[in-house]
PyMOL Python script that loads the backbone (N, CA, C, O; Angstrom):
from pymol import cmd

cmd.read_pdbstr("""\
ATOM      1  N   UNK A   1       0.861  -1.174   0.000  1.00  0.00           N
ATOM      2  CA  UNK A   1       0.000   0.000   0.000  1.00  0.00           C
ATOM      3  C   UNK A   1       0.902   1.230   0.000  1.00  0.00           C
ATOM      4  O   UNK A   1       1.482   1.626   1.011  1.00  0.00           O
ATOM      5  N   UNK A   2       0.983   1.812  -1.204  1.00  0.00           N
ATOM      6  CA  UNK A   2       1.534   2.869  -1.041  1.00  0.00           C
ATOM      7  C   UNK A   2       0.802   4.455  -0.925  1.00  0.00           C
ATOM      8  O   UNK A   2      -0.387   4.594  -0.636  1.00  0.00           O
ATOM      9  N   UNK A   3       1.614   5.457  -1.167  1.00  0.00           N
ATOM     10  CA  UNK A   3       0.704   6.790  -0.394  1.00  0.00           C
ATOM     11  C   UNK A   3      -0.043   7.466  -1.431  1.00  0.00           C
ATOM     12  O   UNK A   3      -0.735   8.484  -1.435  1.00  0.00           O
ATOM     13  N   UNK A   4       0.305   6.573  -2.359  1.00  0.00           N
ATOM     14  CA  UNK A   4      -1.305   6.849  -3.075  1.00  0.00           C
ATOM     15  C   UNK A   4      -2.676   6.459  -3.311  1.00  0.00           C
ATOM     16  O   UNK A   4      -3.697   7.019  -3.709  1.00  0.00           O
ATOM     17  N   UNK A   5      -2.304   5.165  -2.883  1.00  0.00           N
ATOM     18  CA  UNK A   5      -3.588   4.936  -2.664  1.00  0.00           C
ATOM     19  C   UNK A   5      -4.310   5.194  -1.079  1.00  0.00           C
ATOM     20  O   UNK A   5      -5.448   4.771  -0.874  1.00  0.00           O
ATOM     21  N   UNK A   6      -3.668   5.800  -0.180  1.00  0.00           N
ATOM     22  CA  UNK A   6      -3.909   6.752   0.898  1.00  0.00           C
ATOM     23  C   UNK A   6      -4.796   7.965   0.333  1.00  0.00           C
ATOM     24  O   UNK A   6      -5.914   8.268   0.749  1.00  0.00           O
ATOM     25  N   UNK A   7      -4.018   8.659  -0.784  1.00  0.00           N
ATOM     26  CA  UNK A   7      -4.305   9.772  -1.385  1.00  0.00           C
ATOM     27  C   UNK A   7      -5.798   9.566  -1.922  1.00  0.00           C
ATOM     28  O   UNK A   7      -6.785  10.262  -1.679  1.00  0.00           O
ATOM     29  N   UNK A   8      -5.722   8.721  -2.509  1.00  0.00           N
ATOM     30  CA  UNK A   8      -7.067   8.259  -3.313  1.00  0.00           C
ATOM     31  C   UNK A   8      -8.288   8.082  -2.740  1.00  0.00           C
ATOM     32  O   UNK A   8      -9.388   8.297  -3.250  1.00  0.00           O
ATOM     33  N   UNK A   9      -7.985   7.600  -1.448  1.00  0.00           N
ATOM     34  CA  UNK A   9      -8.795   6.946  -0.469  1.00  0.00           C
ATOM     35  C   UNK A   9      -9.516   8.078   0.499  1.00  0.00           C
ATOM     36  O   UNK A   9     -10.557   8.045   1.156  1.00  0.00           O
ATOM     37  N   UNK A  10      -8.357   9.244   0.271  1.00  0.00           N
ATOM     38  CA  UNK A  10      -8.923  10.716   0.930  1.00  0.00           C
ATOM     39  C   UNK A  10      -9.613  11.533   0.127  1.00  0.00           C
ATOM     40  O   UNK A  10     -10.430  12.321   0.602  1.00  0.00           O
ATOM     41  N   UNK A  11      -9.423  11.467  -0.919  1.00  0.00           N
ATOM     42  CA  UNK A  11     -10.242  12.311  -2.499  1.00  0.00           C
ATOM     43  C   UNK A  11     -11.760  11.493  -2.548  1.00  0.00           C
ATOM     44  O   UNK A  11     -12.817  12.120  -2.468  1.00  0.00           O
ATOM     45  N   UNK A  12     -11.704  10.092  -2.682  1.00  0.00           N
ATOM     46  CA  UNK A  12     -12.611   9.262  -2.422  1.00  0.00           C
ATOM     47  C   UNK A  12     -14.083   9.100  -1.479  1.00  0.00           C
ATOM     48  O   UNK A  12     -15.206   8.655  -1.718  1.00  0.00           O
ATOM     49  N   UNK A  13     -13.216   9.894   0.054  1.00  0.00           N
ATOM     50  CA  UNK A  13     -14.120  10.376   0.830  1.00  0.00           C
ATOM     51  C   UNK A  13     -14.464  11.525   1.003  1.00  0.00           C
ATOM     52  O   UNK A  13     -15.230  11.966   1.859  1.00  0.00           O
ATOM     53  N   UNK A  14     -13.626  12.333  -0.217  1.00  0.00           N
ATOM     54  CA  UNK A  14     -13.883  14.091   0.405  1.00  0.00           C
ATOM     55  C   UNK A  14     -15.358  14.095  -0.495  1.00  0.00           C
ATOM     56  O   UNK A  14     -16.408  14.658  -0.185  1.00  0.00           O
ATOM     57  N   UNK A  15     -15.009  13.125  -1.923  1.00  0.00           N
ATOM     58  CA  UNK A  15     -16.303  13.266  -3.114  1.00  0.00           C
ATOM     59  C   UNK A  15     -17.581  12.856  -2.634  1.00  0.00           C
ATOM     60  O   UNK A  15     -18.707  13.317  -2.826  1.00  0.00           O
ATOM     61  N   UNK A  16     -17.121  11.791  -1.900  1.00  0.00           N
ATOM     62  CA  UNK A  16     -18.448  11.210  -1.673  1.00  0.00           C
ATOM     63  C   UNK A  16     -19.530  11.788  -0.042  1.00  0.00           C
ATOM     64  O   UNK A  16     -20.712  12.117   0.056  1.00  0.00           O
ATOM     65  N   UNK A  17     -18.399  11.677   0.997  1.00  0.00           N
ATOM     66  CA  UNK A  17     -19.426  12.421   1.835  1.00  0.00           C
ATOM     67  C   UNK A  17     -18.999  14.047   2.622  1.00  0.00           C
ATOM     68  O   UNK A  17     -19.815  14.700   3.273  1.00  0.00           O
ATOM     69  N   UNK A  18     -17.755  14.409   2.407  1.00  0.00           N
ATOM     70  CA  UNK A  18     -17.486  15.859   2.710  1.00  0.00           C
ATOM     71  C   UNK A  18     -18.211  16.709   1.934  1.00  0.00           C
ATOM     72  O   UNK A  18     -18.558  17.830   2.308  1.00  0.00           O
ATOM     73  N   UNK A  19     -18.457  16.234   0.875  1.00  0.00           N
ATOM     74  CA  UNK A  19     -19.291  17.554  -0.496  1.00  0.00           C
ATOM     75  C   UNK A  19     -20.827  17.567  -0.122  1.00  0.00           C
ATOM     76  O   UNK A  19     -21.590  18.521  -0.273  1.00  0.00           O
ATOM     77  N   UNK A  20     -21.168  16.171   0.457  1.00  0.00           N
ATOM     78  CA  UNK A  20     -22.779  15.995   0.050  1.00  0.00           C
ATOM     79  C   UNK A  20     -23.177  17.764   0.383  1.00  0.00           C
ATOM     80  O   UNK A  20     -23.593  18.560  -0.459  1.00  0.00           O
ATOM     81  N   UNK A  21     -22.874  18.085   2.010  1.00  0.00           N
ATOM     82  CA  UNK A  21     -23.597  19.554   2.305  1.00  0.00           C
ATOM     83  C   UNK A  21     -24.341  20.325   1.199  1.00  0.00           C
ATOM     84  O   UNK A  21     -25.532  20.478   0.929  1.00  0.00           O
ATOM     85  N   UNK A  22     -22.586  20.972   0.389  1.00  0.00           N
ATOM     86  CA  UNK A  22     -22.408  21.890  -0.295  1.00  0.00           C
ATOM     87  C   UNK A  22     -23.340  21.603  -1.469  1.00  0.00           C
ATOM     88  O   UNK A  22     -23.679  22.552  -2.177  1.00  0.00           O
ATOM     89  N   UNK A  23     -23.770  20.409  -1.725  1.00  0.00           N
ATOM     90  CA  UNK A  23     -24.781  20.275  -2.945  1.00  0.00           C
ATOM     91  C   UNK A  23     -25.710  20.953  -2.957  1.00  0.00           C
ATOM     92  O   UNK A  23     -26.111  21.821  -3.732  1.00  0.00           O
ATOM     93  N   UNK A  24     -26.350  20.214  -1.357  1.00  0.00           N
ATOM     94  CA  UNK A  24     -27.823  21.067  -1.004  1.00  0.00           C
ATOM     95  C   UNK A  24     -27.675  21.926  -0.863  1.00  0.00           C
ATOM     96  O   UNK A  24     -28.706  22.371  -1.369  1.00  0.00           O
ATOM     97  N   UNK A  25     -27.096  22.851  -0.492  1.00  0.00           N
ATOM     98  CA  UNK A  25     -26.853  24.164  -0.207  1.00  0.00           C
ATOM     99  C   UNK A  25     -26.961  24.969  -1.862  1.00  0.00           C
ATOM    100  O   UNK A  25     -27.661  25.958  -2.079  1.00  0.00           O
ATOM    101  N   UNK A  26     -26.263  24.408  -2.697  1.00  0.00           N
ATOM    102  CA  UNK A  26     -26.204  25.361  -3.966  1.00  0.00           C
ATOM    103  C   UNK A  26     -25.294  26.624  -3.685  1.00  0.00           C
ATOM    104  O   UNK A  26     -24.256  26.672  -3.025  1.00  0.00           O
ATOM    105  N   UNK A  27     -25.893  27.540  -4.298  1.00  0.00           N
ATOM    106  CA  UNK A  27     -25.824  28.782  -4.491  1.00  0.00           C
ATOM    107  C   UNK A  27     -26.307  30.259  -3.105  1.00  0.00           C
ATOM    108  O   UNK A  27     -25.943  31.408  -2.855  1.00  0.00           O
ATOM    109  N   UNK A  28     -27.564  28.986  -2.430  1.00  0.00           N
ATOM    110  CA  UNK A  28     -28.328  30.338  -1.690  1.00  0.00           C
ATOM    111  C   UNK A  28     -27.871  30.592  -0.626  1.00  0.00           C
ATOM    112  O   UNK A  28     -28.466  31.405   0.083  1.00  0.00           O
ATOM    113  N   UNK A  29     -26.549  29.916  -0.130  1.00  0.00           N
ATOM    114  CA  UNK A  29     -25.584  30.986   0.512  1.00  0.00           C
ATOM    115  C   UNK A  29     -25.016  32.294   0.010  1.00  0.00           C
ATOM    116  O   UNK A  29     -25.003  33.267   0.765  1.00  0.00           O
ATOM    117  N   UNK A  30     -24.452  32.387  -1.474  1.00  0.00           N
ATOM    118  CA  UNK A  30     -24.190  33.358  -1.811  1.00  0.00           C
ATOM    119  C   UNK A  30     -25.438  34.292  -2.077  1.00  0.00           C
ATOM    120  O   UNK A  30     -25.397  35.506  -1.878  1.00  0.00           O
ATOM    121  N   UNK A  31     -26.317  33.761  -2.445  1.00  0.00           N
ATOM    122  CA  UNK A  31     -27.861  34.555  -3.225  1.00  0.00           C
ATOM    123  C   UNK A  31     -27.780  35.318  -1.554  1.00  0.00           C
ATOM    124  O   UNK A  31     -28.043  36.519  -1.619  1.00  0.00           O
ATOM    125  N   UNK A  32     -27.541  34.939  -0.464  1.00  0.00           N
ATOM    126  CA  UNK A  32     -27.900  35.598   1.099  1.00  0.00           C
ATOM    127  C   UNK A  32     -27.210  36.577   1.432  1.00  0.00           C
ATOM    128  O   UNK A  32     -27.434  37.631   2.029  1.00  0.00           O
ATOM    129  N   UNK A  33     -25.937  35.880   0.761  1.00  0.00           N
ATOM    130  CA  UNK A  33     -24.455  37.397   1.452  1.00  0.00           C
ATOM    131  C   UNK A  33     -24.741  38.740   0.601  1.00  0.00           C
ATOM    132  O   UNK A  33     -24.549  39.883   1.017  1.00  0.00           O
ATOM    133  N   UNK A  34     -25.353  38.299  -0.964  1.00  0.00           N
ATOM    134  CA  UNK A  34     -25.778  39.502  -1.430  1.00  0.00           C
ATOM    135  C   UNK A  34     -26.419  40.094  -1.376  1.00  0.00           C
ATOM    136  O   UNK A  34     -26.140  41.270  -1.609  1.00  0.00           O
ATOM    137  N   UNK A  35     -27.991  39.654  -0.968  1.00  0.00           N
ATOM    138  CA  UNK A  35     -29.107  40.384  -0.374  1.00  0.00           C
ATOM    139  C   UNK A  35     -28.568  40.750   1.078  1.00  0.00           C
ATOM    140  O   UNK A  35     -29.341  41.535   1.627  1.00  0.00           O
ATOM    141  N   UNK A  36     -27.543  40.436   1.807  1.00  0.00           N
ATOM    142  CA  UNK A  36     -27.390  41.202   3.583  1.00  0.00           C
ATOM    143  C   UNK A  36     -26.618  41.850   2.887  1.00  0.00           C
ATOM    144  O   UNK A  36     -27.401  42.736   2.544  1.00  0.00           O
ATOM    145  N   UNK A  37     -25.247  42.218   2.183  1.00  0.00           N
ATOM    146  CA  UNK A  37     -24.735  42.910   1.692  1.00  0.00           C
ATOM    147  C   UNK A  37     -25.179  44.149   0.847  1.00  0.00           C
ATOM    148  O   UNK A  37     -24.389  45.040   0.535  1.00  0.00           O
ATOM    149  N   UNK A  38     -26.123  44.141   0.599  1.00  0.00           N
ATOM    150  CA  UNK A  38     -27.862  45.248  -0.247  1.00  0.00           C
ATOM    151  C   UNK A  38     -28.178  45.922   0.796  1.00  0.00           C
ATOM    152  O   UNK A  38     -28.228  47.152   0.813  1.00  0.00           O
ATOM    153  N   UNK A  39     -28.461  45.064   1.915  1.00  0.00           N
ATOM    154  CA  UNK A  39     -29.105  45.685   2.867  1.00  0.00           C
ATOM    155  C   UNK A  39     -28.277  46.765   4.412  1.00  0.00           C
ATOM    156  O   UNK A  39     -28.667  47.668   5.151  1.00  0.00           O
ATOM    157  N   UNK A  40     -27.149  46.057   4.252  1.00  0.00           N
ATOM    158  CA  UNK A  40     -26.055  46.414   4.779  1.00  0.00           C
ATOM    159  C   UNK A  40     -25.543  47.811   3.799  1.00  0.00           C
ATOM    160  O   UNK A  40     -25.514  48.846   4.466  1.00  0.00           O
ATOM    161  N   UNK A  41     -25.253  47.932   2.741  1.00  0.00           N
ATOM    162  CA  UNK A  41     -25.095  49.086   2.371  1.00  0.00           C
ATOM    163  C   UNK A  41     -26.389  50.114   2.439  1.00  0.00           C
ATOM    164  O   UNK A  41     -25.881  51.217   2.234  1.00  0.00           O
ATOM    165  N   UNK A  42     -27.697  50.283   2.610  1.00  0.00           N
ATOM    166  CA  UNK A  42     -28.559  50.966   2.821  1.00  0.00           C
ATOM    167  C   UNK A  42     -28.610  51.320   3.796  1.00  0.00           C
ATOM    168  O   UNK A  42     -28.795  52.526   3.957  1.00  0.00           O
ATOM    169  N   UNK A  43     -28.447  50.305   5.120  1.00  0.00           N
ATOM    170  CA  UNK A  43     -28.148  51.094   6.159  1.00  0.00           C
ATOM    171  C   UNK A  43     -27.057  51.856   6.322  1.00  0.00           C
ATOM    172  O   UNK A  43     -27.157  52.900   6.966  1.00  0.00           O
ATOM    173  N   UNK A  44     -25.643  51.399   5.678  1.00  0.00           N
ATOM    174  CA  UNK A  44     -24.735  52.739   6.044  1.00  0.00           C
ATOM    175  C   UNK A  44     -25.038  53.603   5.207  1.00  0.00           C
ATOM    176  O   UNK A  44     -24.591  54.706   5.522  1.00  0.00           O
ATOM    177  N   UNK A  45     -25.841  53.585   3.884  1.00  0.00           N
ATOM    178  CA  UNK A  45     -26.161  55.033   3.522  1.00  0.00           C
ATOM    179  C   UNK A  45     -27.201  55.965   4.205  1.00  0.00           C
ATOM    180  O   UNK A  45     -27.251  57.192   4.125  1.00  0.00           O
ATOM    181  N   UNK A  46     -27.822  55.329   4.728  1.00  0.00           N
ATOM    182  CA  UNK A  46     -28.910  55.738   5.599  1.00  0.00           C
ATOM    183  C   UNK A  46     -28.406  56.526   6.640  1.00  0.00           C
ATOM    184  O   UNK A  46     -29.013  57.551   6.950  1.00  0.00           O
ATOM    185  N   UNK A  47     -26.995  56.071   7.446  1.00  0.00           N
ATOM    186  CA  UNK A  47     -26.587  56.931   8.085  1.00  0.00           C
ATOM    187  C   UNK A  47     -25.689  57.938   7.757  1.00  0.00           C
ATOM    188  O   UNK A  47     -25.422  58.905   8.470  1.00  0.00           O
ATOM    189  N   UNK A  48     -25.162  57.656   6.502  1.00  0.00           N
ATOM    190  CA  UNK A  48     -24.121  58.249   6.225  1.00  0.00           C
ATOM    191  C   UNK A  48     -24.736  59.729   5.555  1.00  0.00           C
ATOM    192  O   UNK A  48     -24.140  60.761   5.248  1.00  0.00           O
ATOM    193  N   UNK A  49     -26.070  59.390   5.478  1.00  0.00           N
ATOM    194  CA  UNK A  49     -27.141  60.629   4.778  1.00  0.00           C
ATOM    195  C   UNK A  49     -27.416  61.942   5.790  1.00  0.00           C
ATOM    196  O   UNK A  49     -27.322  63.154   5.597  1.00  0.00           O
ATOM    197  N   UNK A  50     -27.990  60.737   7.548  1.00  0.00           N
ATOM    198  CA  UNK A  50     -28.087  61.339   8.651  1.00  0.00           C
ATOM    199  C   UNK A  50     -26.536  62.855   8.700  1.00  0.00           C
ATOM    200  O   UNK A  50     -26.455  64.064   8.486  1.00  0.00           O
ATOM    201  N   UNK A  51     -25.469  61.520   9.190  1.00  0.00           N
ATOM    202  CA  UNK A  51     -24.363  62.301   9.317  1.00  0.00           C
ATOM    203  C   UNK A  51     -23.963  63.760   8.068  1.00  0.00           C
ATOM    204  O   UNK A  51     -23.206  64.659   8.433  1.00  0.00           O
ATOM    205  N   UNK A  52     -24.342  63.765   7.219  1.00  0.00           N
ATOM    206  CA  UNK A  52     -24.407  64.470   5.870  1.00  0.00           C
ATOM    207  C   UNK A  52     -24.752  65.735   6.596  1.00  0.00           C
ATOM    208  O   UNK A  52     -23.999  66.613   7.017  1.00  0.00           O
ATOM    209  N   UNK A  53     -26.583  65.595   6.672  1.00  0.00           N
ATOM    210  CA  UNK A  53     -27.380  66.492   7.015  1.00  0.00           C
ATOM    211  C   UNK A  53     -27.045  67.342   8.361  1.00  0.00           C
ATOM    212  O   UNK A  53     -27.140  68.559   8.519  1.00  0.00           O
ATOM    213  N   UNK A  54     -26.603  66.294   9.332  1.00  0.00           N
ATOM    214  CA  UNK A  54     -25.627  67.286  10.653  1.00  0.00           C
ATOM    215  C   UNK A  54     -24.662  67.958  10.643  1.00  0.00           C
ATOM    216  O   UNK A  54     -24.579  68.987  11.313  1.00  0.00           O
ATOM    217  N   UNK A  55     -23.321  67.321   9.544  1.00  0.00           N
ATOM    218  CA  UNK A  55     -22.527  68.719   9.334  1.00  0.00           C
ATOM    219  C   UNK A  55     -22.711  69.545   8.493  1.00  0.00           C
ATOM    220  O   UNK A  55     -21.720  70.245   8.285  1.00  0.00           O
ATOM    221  N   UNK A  56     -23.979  69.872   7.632  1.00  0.00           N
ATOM    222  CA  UNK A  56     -24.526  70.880   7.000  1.00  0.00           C
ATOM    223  C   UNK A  56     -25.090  71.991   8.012  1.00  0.00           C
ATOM    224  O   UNK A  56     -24.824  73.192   8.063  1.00  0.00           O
ATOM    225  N   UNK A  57     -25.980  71.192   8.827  1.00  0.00           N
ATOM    226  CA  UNK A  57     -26.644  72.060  10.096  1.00  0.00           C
ATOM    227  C   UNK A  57     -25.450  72.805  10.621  1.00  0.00           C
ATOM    228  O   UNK A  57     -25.523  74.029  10.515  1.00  0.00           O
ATOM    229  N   UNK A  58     -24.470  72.353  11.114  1.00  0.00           N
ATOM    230  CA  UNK A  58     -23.129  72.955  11.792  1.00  0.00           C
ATOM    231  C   UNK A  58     -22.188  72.781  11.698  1.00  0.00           C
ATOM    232  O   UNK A  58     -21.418  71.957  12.191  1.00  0.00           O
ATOM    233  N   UNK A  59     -22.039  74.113  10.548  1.00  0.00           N
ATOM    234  CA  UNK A  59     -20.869  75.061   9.978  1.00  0.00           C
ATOM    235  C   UNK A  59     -19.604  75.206  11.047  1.00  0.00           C
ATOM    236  O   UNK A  59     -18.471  75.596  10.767  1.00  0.00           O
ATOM    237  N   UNK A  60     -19.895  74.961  11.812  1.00  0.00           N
ATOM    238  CA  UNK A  60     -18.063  75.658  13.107  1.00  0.00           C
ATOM    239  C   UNK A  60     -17.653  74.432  13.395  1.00  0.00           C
ATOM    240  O   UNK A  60     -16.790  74.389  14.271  1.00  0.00           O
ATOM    241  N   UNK A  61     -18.132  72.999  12.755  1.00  0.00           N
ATOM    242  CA  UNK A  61     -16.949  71.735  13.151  1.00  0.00           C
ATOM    243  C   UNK A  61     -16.359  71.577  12.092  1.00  0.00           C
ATOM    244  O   UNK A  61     -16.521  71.736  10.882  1.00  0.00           O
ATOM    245  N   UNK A  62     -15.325  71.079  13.114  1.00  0.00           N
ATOM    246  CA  UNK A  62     -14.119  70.996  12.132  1.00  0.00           C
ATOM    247  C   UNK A  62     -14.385  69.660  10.592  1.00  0.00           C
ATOM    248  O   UNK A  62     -15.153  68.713  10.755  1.00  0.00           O
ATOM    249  N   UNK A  63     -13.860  69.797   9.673  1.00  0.00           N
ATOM    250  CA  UNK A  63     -13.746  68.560   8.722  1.00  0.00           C
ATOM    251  C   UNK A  63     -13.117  68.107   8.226  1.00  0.00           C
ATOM    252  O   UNK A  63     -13.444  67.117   7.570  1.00  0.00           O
TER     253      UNK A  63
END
""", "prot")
cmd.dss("prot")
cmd.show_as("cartoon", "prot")
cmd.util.cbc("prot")
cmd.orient("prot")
């Protein structure tokens, strides 16, 4: 038995039951990070709009 067929025997089990998850899963992990990532930028524009409108109000801080 040499260390390839070790090797083989680890590829063998990564195909068959380390992957199953990632099957079911697909894609709609990523389809998720991009919709929180959508939503995540609205809220910092949301504040970043707030913060906007306050140093307009007041002219004597520094920027």
């Amino acid at each position: 038995m040499g260390s390839s067929s070790v090797f083989y025997a680890i590829a063998d089990f990564m195909y068959d039951y380390a992957f199953i998850p990632f099957e079911y899963v697909g894609n709609m992990f990523n389809y998720a990070m991009i919709v929180l990532g959508f939503f995540g930028m609205l809220y910092w524009l949301n504040w970043q709009r707030k913060f906007n409108e306050q140093a307009k109000n007041n002219p004597g801080q520094l920027k």
